[in-house]
C-alpha positions in Angstrom: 39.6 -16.9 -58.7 42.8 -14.9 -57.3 45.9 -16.6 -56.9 46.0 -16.9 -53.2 42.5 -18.6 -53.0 41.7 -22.2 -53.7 38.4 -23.9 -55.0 36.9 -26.2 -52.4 34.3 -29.0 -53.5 32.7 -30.7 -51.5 29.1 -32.2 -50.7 27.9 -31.0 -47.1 24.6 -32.8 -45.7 24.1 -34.3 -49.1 24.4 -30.8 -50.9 27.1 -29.9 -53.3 29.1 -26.9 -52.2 31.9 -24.8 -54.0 33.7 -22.1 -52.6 36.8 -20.5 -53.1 38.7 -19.8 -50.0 42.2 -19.4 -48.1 44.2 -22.5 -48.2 45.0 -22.5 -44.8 41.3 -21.9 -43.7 40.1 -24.5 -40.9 37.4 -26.7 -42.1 35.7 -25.4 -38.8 36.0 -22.0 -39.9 34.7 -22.8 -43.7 31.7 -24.4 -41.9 30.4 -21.9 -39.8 31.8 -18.8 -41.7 31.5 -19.9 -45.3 28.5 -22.3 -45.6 26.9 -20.7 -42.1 26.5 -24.1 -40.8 27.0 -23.3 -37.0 25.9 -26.2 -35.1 30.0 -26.9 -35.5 31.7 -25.3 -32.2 34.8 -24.6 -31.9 35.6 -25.0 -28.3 39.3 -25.6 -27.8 41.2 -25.3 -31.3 43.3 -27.8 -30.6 41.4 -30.9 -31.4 41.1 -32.2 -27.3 37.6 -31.1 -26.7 35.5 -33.1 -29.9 32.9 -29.9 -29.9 33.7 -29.1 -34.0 33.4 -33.3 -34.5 32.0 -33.5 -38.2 31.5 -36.9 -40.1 34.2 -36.7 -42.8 33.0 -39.8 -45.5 31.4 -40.7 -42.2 34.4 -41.2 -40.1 34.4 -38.3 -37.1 37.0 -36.0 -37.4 37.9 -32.8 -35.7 37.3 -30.1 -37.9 39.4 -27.0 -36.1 42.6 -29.8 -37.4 41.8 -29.8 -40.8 42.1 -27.7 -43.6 38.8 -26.5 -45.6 40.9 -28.0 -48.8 41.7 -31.3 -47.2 37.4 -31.3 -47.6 37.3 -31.4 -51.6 35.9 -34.3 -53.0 35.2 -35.6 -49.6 31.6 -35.9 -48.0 31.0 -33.9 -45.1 28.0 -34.3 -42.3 27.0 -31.4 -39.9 24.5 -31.7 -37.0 22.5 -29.9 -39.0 22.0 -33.0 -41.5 20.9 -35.3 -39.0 17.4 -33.8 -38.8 15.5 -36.1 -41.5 13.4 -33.4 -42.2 12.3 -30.2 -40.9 10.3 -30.1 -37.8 11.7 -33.6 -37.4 14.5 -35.2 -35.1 17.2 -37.8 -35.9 16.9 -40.8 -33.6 19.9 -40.4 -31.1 18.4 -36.4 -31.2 15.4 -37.9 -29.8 16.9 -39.8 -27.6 19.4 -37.5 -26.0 15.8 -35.5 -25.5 14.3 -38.3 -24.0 17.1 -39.2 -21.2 18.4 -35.5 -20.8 21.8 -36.3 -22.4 22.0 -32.4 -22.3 22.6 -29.4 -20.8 24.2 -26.2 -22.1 23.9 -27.7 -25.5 27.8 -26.4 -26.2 29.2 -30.0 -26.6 26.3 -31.9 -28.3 26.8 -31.3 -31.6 30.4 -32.8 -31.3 29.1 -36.0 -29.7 25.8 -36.4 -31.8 28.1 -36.8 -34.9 30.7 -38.9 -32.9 27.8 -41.2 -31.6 26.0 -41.4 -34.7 29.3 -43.0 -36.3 29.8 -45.3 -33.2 26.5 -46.7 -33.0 26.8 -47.2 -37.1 29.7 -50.1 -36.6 28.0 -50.7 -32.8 24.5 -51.3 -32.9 24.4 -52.8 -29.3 27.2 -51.4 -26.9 27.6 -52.2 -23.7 28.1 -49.0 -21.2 31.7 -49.2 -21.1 32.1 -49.4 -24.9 29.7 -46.5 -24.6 32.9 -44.5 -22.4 35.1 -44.9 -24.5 33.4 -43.6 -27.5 33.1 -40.7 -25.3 36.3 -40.3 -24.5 37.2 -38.1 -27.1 34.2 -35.4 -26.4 34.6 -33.0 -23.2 31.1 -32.2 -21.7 31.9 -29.5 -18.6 28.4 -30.0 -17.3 27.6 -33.3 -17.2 28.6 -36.6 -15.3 28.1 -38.1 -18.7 25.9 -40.3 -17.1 23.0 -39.1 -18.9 24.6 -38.4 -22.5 25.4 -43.0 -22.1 22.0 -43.2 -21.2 20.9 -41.5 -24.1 23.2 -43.4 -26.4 22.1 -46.7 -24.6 18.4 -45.3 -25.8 19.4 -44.8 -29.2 21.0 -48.3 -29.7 18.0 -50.0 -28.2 15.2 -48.0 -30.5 17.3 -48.8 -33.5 17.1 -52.2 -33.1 
């Protein structure tokens, strides 16, 4: 390892992963450019938007704010763990399906991972509790009011 790199370990979707990097490379960057994990977006870089939302030890967290260092020994989760399986969807994937909590797709990612934490500590939200989750995640096509109705989906099949 050269001196200016560092050694990054982490588990991503339940994999181990070690890399040497920069130490001031963006956990968004390391995911996408590193591990090739691009379901993270980086939309706005500044942390307002909620499109690069990862699960850090299953807390959502912006990943264009941290550092790919501030990762080791942590566990991460991409949209691309949600899937159970190949060929298979996640729950609240289904759901967003089901309700059309989509569009253009750019902003998803972000709030499957954000809403995948929320319903975790809310198993039965009300709509408004549902808003304000959302809050945090800019959609630019939506009213949102498909994106609640998929969460309010989710919530009800997982109980």
């Amino acid at each position: 390892m050269s001196d200016d790199k560092v050694k990054v370990r982490t588990t991503v979707n339940g994999a181990r992963v070690e890399r040497d990097t920069e130490p001031r490379l963006l956990l968004s960057d390391f995911i996408r450019h590193e591990l090739g994990l691009t379901g993270t977006h980086v939309g706005c870089e500044h942390g307002v938007c909620g499109a690069c939302t990862v699960l850090v030890d299953g807390v959502p967290m912006r990943a264009c704010l941290m550092f790919a260092v501030q990762a080791s020994g942590r566990a991460l989760e991409t949209v691309e763990g949600l899937a159970p399986a190949p060929g298979r969807l996640h729950p609240l994937q289904e759901a967003f399906r089901d309700a059309h909590g989509l569009q253009c797709g750019f902003c998803t990612p972000g709030i499957l991972m954000t809403m995948k934490a929320f319903l975790a500590e809310h198993p039965d939200p009300g709509e408004a509790e549902i808003r304000e989750a959302l809050s945090g995640n800019l959609c630019r096509c939506t009213g949102y009011q498909h994106i609640v109705d998929a969460v309010k989906l989710a919530a009800e099949r997982g109980r």
